[in-house]
N, C-alpha and C positions, 0 to 999 in steps of 0.2 A: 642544386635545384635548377630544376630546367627555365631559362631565358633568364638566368642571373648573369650580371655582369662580369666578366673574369678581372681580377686586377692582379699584377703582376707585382710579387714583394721586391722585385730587384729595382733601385732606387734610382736606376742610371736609365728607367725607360722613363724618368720622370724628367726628361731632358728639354720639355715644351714649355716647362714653368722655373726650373731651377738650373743654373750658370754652373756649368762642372768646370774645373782646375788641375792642374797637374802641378804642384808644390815641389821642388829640384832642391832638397837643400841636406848639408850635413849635421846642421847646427840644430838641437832641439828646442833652445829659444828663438831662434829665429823662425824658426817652421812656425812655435807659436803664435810669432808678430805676424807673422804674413796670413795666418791663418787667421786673425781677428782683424786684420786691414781687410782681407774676402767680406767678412762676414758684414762688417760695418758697410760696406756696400753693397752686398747682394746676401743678405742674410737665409736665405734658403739654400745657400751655394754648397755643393757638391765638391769635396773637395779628394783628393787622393796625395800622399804623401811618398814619396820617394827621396833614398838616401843615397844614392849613387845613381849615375848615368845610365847603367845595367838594368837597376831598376825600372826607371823612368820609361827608357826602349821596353819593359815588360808591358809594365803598363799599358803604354799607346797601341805594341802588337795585340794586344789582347780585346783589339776593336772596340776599347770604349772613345767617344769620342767628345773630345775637350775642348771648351772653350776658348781659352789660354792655358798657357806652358808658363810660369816662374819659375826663375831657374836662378842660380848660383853657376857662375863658370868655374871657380875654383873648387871641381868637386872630383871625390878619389876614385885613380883609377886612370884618370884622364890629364890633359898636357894644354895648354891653352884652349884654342878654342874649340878642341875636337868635339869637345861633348855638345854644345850649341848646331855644331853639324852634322853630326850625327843624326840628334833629333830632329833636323830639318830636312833630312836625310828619308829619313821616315814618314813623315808627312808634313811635305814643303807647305801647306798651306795654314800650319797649325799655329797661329800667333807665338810669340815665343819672349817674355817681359825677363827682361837681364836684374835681378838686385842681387849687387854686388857691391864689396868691400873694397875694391879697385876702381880707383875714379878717373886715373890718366887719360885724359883724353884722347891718346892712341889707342889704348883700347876700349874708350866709348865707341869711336869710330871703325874700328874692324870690326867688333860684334853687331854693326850695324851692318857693314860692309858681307856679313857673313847672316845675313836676311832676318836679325832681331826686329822684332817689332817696335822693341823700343829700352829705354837703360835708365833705372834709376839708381842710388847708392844706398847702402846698408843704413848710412848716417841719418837719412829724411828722414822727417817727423813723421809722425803716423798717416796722419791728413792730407802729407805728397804723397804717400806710398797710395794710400787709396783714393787720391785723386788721376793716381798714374795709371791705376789698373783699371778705371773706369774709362780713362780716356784710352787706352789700347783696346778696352773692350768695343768702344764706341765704332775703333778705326783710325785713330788718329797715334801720329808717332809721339815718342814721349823721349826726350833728353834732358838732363841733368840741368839743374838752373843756370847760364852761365856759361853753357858749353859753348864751345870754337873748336871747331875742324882742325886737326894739325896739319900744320905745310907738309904742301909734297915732298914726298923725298925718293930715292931710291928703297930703300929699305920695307918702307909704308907699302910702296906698290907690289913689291916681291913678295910681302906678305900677304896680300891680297890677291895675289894670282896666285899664291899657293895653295889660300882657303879654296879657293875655287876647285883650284884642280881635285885639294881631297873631299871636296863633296860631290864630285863625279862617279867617286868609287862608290860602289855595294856596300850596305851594311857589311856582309860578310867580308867582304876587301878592308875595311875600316878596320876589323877586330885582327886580321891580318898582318895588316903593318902596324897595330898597337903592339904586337908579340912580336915584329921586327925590331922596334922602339926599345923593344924590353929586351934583345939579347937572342933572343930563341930561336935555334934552329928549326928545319922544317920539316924534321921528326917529331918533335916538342911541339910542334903548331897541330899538325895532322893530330898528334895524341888528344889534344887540347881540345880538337874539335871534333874529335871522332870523324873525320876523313882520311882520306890515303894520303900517301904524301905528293903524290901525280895530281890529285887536285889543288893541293897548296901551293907547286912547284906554278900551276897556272894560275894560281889569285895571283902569285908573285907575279910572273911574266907582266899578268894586264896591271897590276898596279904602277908599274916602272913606266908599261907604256902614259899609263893616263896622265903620271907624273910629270910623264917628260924626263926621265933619270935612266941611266943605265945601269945602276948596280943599287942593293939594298941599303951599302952605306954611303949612297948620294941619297937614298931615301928617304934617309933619316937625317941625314945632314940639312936636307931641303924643308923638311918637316919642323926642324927647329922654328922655322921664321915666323912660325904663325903660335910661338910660347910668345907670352905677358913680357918675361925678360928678355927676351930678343927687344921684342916693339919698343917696352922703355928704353933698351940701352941705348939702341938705333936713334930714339929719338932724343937723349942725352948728349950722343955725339953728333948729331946733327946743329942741335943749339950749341955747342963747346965750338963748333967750327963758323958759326956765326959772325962776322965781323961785329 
């Protein structure tokens, strides 16, 4: 009928009144915790569920746009902290709340270091979890009750300059040296991505350069330092060396 209002069924134009989410997790009770920690705070909340990192990146390319990012780092597919760079990777400005099963404070501390908004543990009660999401959503950063910075070390900063460097790279550079990570030639990559192998042979090139490495198994070797068990062990042998 002529001068009727038009309203739009797709729920995501309703982004003026209701808080959208981007949920990162593998576990299907914990997707349900988090998903009733949203709701008990912003009960109209828009939420989207993703079970892998691949996912997630569909998700956020597909230009809906999110409030906050929850997210699980240990999710398949992915090796420390890629998958958190990745998506920040994507849209650096996109708040990004860590609940995670890994409480060591070396790695509260480089997922911070690697632009989280903020980390809480799988373990908090209901009531931290939704008070943590609310204060991230506010602006404000959020750490574990209790946390302390680990000393500096050699190892801590190496790992930190190597987040860096791999969020300098292209998405497509990322999924690149993930197929380095994994063995694959650069016939196997081109297959994989449906490109030539003359374009792959240059993701390699620029990737080594951004690295700072000359060859694929410094790569990967360099790539190591920024896994969970590098950081703990680094920081096991740092206190074993402790007078």
């Amino acid at each position: 009928m002529d001068g009727a209002p038009m309203h739009s069924a797709d729920p995501w134009e309703a982004r003026t009144v209701a808080a959208s989410f981007l949920v990162v997790d593998d576990h299907p009770l914990f997707l349900e915790a988090l998903e009733l920690a949203i709701h008990s705070a912003y009960p109209d909340a828009l939420i989207v569920e993703a079970t892998s990192i691949a996912t997630a990146k569909a998700a956020i390319a597909e230009r809906r746009t999110f409030d906050l990012v929850l997210l699980d780092l240990c999710m398949p597919g992915t090796r420390g902290f890629q998958g958190l760079i990745e998506l920040r990777t994507l849209q650096p400005k996109l708040p990004v709340l860590i609940v995670s099963a890994l409480e060591d404070s070396r790695i509260v501390h480089e997922a911070m270091t690697c632009g989280a908004a903020g980390f809480i543990a799988k373990s908090a009660r209901k009531a931290a979890l939704v008070n943590a999401i609310s204060e991230v959503m506010a602006g404000s950063i959020v750490l574990p009750a209790g946390y302390q910075p680990p000393s500096s070390d050699t190892a801590a900063a190496e790992a930190a300059d190597m987040a860096r460097r791999f969020a300098s790279l292209t998405p497509q550079q990322q999924r690149v040296l993930q197929m380095l990570r994994q063995g694959m030639l650069n016939k196997q990559i081109a297959h994989e991505l449906d490109v030539g192998e003359t374009t792959v042979k240059a993701h390699v090139s620029e990737i080594l350069r951004k690295l700072h490495v000359a060859s694929r198994t410094q790569a990967v070797i360099e790539m190591s330092k920024i896994d969970f068990d590098t950081l703990i062990a680094a920081g096991v042998g740092a206190q074993s060396r402790t007078p």
